[in-house]
MIFITOR-734821 format. One record per residue: residue in one letter; x, y, z of N, C-alpha, C, CB in turn. Coordinates in steps of 0.2 Angstrom, whole numbers, plus 5000, padded with zeros to 4 digits. Glycine has a CB too. Layout:
<rs>
aXYZXYZXYZXYZ;...
</rs>
This chain:
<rs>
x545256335629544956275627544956225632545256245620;x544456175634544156145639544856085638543256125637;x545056065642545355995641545055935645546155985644;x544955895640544655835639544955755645544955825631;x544555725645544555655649544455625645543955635654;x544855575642544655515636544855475638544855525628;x544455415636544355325639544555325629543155275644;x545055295630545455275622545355185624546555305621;x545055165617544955095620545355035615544055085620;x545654985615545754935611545954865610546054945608;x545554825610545254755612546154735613544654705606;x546654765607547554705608547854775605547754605602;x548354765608548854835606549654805606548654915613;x549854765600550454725600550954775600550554675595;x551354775603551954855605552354865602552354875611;x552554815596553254835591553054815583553854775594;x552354785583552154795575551354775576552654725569;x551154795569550454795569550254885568550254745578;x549654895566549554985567548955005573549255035558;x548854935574548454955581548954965588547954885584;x549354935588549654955594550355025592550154875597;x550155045587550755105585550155155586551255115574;x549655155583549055195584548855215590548555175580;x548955175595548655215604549155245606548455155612;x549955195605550455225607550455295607550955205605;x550655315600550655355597550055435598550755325591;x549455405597549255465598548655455603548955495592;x549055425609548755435616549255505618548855355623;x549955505616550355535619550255605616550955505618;x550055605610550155675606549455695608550255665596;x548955675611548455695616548555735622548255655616;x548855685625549155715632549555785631549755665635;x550055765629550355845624550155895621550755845620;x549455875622549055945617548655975627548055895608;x548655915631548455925637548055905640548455945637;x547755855638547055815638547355745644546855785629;x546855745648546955665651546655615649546855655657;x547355555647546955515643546955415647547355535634;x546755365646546355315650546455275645545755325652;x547255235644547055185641546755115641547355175639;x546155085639545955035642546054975634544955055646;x546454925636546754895631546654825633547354915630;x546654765630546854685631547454675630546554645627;x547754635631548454605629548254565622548854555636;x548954585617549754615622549754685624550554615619;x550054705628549754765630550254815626549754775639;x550054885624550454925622550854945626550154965620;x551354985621551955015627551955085627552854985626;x551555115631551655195631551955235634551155215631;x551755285634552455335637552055355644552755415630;x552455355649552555335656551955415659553655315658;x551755455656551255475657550455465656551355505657;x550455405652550055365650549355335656550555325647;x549155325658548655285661548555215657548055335664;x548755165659548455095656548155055660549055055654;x547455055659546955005663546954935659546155035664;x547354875661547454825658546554805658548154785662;x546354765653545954705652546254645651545654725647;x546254595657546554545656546154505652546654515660;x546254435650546154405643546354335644546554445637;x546254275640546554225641547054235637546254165640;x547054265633547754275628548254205626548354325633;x547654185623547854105622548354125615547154055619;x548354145612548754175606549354175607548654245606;x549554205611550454225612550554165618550654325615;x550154095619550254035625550453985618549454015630;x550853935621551053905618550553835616551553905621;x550053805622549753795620548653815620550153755622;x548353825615547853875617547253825619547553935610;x547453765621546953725625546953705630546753675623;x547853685632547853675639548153715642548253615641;x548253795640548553845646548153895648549153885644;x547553845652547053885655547053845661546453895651;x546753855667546553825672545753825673546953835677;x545653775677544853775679544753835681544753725684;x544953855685544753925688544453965682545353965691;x544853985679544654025673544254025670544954025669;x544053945667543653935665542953925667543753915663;x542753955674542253955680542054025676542653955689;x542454045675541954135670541754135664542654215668;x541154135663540854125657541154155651540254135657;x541454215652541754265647542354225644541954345652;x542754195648543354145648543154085645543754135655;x542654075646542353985644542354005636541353955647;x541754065637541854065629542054085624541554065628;x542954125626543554145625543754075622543854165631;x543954035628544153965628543753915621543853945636;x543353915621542853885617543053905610542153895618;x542853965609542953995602543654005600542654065601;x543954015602544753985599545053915600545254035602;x544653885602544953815600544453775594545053755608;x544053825592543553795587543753835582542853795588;x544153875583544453905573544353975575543853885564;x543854025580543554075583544154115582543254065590;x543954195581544654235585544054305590545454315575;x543854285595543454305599543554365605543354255601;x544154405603544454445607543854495607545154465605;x543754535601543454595600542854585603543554615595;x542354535603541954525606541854515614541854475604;x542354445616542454455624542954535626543054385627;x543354565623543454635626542654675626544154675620;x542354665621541854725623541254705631541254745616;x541254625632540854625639541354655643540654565643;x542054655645542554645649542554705647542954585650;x542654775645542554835646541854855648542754865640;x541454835645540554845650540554845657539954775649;x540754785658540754775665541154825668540954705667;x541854865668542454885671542154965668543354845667;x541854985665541655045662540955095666541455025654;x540755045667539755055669540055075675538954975670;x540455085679540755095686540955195684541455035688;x541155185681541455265678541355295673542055265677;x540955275671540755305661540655355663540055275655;x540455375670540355475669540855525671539555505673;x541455515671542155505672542355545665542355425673;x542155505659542455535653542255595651542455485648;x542455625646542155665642541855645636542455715640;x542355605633542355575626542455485627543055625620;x542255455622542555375620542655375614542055305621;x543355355614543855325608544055275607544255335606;x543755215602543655165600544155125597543155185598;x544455105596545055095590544954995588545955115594;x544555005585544254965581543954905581544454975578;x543754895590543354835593542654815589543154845600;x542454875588541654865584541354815588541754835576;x541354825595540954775598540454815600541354745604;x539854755603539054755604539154825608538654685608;x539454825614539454865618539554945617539854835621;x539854955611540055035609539155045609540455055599;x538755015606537955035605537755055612537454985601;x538055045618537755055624538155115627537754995630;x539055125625539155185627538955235624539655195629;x538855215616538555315615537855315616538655355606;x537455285620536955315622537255345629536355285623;x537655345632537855375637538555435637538055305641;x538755415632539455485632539455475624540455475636;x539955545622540055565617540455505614540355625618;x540355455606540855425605541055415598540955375608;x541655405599542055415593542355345589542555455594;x542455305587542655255582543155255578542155245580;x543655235577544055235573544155165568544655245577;x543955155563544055085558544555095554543555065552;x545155075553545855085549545455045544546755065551;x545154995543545154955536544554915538545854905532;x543954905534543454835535543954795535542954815531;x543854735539544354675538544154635533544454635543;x543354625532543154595527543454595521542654605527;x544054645521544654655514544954585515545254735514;x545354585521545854535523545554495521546054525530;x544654455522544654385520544654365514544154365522;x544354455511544254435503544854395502544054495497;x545454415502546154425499546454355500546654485504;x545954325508546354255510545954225508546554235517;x545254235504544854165500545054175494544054155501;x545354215491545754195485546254175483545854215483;x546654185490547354145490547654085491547654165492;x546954035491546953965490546253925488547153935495;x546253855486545553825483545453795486545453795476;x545853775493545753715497545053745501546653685503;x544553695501543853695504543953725510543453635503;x544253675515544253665519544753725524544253595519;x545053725520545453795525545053855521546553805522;x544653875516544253945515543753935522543753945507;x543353855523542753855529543253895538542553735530;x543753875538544353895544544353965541545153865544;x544354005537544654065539543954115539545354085533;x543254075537542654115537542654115545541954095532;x542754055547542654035555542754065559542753985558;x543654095558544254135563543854215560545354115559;x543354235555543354285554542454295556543554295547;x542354275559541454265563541354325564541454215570;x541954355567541754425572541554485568542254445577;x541654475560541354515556540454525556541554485548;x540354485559539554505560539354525564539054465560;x539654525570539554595574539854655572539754595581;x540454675569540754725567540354755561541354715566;x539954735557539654755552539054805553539354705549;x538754745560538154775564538154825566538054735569;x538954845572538954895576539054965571539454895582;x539454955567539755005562539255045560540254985556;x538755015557538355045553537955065557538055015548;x537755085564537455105570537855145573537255045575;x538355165572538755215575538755285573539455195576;x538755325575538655405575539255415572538555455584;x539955425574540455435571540955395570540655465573;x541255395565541955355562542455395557541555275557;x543155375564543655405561544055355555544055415567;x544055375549544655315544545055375544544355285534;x545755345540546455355542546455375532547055275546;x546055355526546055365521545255395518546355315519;x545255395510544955415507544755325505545255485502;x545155325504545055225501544855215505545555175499;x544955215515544755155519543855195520545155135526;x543655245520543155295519542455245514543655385514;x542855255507542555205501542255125504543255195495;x542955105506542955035507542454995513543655015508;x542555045519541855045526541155065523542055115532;x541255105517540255115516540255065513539855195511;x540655025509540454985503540254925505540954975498;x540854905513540854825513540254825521541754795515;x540454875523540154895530539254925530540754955533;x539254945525538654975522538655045527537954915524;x539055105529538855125533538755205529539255105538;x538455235532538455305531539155365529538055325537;x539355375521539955415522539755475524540355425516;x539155525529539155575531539455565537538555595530;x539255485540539655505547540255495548539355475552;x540755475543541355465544541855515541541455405541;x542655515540542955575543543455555542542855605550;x543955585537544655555536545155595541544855575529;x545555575545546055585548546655525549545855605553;x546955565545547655525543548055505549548155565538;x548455465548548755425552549555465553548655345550;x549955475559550355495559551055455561550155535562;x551655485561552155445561552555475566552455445554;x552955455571553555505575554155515574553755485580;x553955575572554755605571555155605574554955655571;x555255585580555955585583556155505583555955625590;x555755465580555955385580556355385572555055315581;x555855395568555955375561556255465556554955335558;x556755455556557455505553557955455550557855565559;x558255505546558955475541559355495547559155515532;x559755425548560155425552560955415549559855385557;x561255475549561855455547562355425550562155505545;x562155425554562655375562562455305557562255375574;x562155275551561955205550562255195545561255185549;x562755155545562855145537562455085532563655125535;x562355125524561955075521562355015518561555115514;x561854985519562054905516562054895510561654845519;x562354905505562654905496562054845495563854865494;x561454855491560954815488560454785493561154765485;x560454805499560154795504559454825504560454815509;x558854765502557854815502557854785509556954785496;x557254805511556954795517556254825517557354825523;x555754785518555054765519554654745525554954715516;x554054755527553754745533553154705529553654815538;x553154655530552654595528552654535535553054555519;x551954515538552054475541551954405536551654475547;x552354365539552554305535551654265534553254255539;x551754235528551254195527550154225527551454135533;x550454295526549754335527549554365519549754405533;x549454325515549254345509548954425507548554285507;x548754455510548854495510549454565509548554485513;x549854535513550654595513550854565506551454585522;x550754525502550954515496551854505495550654585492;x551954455501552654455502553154405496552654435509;x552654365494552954305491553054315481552554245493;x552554405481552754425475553354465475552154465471;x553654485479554254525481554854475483554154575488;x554754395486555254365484555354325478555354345489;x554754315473554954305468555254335462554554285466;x555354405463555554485461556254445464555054565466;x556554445468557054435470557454405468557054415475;x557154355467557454265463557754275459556954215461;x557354325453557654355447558054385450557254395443;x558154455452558754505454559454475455558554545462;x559154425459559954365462560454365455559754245465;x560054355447560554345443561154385442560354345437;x560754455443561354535441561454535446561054615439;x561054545453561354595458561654535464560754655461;x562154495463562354445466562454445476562854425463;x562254525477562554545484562054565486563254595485;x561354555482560554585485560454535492559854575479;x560154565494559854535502559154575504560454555510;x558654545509558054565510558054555519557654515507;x557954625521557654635528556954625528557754695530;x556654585532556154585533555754605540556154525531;x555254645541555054685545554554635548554854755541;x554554575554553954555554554054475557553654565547;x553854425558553754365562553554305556552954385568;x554254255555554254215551553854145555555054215549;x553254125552553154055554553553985553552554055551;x553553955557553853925557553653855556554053935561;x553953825549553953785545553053795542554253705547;x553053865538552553865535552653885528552253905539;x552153925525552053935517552553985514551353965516;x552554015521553754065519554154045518554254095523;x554154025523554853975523554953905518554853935530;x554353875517554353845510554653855505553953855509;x554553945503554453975498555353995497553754035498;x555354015502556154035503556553995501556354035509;x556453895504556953855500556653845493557053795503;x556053845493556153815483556453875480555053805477;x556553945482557054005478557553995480556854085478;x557753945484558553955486558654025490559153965479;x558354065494558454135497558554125503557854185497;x558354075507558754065516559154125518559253995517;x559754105513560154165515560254225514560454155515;x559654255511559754305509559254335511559854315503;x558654315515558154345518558254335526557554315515;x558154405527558254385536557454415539558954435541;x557354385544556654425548556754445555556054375550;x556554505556556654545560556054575565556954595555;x555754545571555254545577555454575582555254485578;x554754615585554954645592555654675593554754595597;x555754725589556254775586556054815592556054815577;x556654845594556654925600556454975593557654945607;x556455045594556555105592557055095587556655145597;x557355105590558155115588558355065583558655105595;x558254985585558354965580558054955571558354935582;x557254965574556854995568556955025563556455025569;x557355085567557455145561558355115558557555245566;x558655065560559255045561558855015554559655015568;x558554955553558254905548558054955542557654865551;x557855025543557455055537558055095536556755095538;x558755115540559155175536559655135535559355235540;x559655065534560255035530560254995525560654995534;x559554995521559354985517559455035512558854965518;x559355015505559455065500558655065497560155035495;x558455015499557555015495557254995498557454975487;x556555055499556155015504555354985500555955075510;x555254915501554654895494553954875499555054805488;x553654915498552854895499552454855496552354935499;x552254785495551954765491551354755492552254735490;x551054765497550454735500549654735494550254775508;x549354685493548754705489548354745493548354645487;x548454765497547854835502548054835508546954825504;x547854915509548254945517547854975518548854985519;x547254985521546955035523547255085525546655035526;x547855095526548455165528549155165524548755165536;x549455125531550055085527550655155532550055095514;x550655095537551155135542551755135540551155125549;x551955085538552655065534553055105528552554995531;x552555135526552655165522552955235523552155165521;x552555255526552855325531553655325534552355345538;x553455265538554155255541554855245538554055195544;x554655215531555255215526555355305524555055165519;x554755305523554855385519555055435524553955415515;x554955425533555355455537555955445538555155455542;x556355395535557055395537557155405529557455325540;x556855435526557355435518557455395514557855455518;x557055335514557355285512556755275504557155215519;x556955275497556655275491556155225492557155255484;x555455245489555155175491554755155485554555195499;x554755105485554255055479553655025482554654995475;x553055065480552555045484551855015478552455115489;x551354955481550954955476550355005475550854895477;x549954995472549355055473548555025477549155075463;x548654965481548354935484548154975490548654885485;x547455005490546855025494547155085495546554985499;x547455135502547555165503548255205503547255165506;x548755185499549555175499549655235493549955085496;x549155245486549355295484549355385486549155285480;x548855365491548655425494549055435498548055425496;x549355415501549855435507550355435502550055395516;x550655395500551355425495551155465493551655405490;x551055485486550955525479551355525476550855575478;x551655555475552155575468552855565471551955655465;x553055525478553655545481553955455483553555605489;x553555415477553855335477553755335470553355265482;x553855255469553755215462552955175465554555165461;x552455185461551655145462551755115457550855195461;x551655035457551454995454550954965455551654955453;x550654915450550054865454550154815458549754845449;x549854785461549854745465549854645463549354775470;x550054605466550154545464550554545457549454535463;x551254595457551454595451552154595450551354655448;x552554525452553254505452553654535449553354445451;x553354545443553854585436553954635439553554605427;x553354675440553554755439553754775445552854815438;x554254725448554154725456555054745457553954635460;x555054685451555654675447556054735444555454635443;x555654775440555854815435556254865440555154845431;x555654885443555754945449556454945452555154935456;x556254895456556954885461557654885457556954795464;x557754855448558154865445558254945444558054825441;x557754955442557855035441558055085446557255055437;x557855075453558155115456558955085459557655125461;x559055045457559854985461560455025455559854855458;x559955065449560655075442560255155442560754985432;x560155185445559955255442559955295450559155265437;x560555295454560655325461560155395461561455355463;x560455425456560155495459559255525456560755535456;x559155445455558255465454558055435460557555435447;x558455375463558455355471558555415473558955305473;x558955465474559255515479558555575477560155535477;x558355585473557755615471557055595474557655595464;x556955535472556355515479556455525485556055455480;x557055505489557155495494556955545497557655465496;x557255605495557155695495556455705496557255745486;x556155695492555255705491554955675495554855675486;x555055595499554855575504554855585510554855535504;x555355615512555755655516555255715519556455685512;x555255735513555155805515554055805517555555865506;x553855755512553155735513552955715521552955675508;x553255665521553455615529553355665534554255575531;x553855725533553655775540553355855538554555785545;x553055825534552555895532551855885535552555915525;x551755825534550955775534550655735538550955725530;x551355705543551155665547551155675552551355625546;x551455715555551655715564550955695568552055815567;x550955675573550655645577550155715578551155615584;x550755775581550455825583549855835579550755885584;x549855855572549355895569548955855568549455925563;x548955755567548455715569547855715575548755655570;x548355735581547955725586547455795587548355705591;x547855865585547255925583546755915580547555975579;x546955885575545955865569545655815575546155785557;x546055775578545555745582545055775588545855685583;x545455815591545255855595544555865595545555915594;x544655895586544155955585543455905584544356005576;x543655835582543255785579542755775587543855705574;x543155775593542955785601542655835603543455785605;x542755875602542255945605541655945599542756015605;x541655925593541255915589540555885590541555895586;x540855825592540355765596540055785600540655715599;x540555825605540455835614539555875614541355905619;x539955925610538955985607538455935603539156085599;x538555905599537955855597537555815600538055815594;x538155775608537655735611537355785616538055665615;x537755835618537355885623536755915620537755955626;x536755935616536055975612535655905611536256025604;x535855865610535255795605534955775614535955675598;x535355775620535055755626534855825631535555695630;x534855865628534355925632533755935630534555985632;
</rs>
């Protein structure tokens, strides 16, 4: 079989959380290993891959991770119109990456586009995809419309004026709506995100294509070198994102504290500072019982999920739900909600509740803290799912196939 050249593309690829930056990492490498050369072309923050990797940085003003996103730019920079209006759109509420990433791959691409075999996309949805698949084979990856995320964050307040801010930070839905439904092929990671892209995105379910999302085995395992922490959950929720449904899991909590006086909460994720978390923390009195846990190495990751005794997903939707796996790769019981694509990757090897539901959040966690061995029962099941389903390898095989697939379509449609 022919091995492949693939330009793998993605506007930000944060290296220690997020499923964009686990998703290049991960199956750029399990590409290469199948034997394919592969070209990551990414924006900061840059992903961290594995050192046979090729990373063609896309610089960026990367006002984001600056401390301040008005004054840590210089004139110069803003001499580039790409940067001006970088610059502009995020100090007016804008999140304008996926847009400026797609000129700033145009430009750096039209030099070499006939270099690749294949383009893989991971989920810029910028103008520009419409100009490289008239030129090469390409592929598209959407883990979730985002337009989920907004729904979620205009229901989770009445204030006028902050719903007008978060349509504004979400602008770049109108090009992603645009390109999606113009694109030849699109990889989803579910059957739900599959649903959710024709519905919200309007696009064709004939051209899209479930391939699930994988996990690494050699990161995420029960590690008996860890000892568990006696009442210890642990969750991956960024703080203050209505969405990861975090503040129904510490109201769940609040209660527990009566019976289980020695419970505590790992938190998987980046606590804002003096924001709607932290808030929430002191009116429950939990300060100290919740800890947050950022830009985690390997090792420690799997250290946060194998010394826990319960791992709880609460999110009201995942279009995948990497966290999920990860728990279920170290053996860890998991309580998960049934929000968009979470029952389908579990099944029958967690506790599914509904989402937005403190009680049954409640129930669960009680009932696995005083019945070990239906905890020791799931943990079994997920275990054994985690590495039957997910490995990277067999992910990146379906994708292969989804590559050479393409490759004969565009050759026959341009002869």
């Amino acid at each position: 079989m022919k091995k492949l050249k693939i330009a793998l593309l993605s506007y930000r690829s944060k290296p220690f959380s997020g499923g964009q930056g686990i998703y290049v990492k991960y199956l750029s490498k399990a590409l290469h290993d199948l034997g394919h050369e592969i070209d990551v072309f990414s924006g900061p923050p840059y992903p961290d891959l594995d050192p046979k990797i090729n990373l063609v940085k896309i610089p960026s003003l990367g006002l984001y991770e600056k401390s301040s996103k008005f004054f840590d730019v210089t004139l110069t920079q803003l001499l580039n119109p790409i940067n001006l209006f970088e610059w502009l759109s995020v100090n007016s509420g804008g999140f304008p990456e996926p847009y400026t990433f797609g000129k700033r791959i145009k430009k750096i691409m039209k030099k070499n586009i006939h270099e690749y075999d294949v383009i893989h996309d991971n989920q810029s949805l910028a103008y520009e995809l419409l100009f490289f698949q008239k030129k090469k084979p390409l592929v598209t990856t959407i883990h979730h419309p985002i337009s989920m995320d907004l729904a979620y964050q205009l229901q989770s307040t009445d204030d006028f004026f902050l719903k007008l801010l978060m349509r504004r930070w979400h602008s770049f839905l109108v090009m992603q709506k645009f390109v999606a439904k113009r694109l030849k092929k699109i990889i989803a990671p579910s059957n739900s995100s599959v649903d959710d892209i024709k519905n919200e995105f309007q696009v064709d379910e004939n051209k899209m294509e479930r391939v699930m999302n994988g996990i690494d085995l050699d990161v995420f395992y029960p590690d008996s070198k860890i000892e568990k922490i006696p009442f210890r959950l642990v969750t991956v929720a960024s703080a203050d994102v209505p969405l990861k449904g975090l503040d129904y899991l510490l109201e769940a909590l609040s209660n527990l504290v009566k019976i289980y006086p020695d419970i505590s909460l790992s938190v998987i994720g980046e606590q804002k500072k003096g924001g709607h978390t932290e808030r929430l923390l002191k009116k429950l009195n939990l300060e100290k019982r919740v800890n947050f846990f950022s830009n985690l190495t390997q090792a420690h990751l799997r250290t946060t999920y194998c010394e826990a005794e319960i791992a709880i997903i609460p999110s009201l939707y995942e279009g995948f739900g990497f966290a999920a796996i990860e728990a279920m790769a170290c053996g860890v019981p998991l309580i998960s909600t049934s929000g968009g694509a979470l029952p389908e990757v579990i099944k029958d090897t967690g506790i599914i509740i509904p989402p937005k539901n403190a009680k049954e959040i409640y129930n669960s966690i009680d009932f696995l803290l005083s019945s070990p061995d239906k905890a020791k029962e799931l943990s079994k099941k997920a275990l054994g799912r985690a590495n039957s389903k997910f490995s990277w390898k067999a992910i990146a095989e379906k994708l292969e196939k989804v590559y050479f697939k393409e490759i004969e379509i565009f050759k026959h449609a341009n002869n």
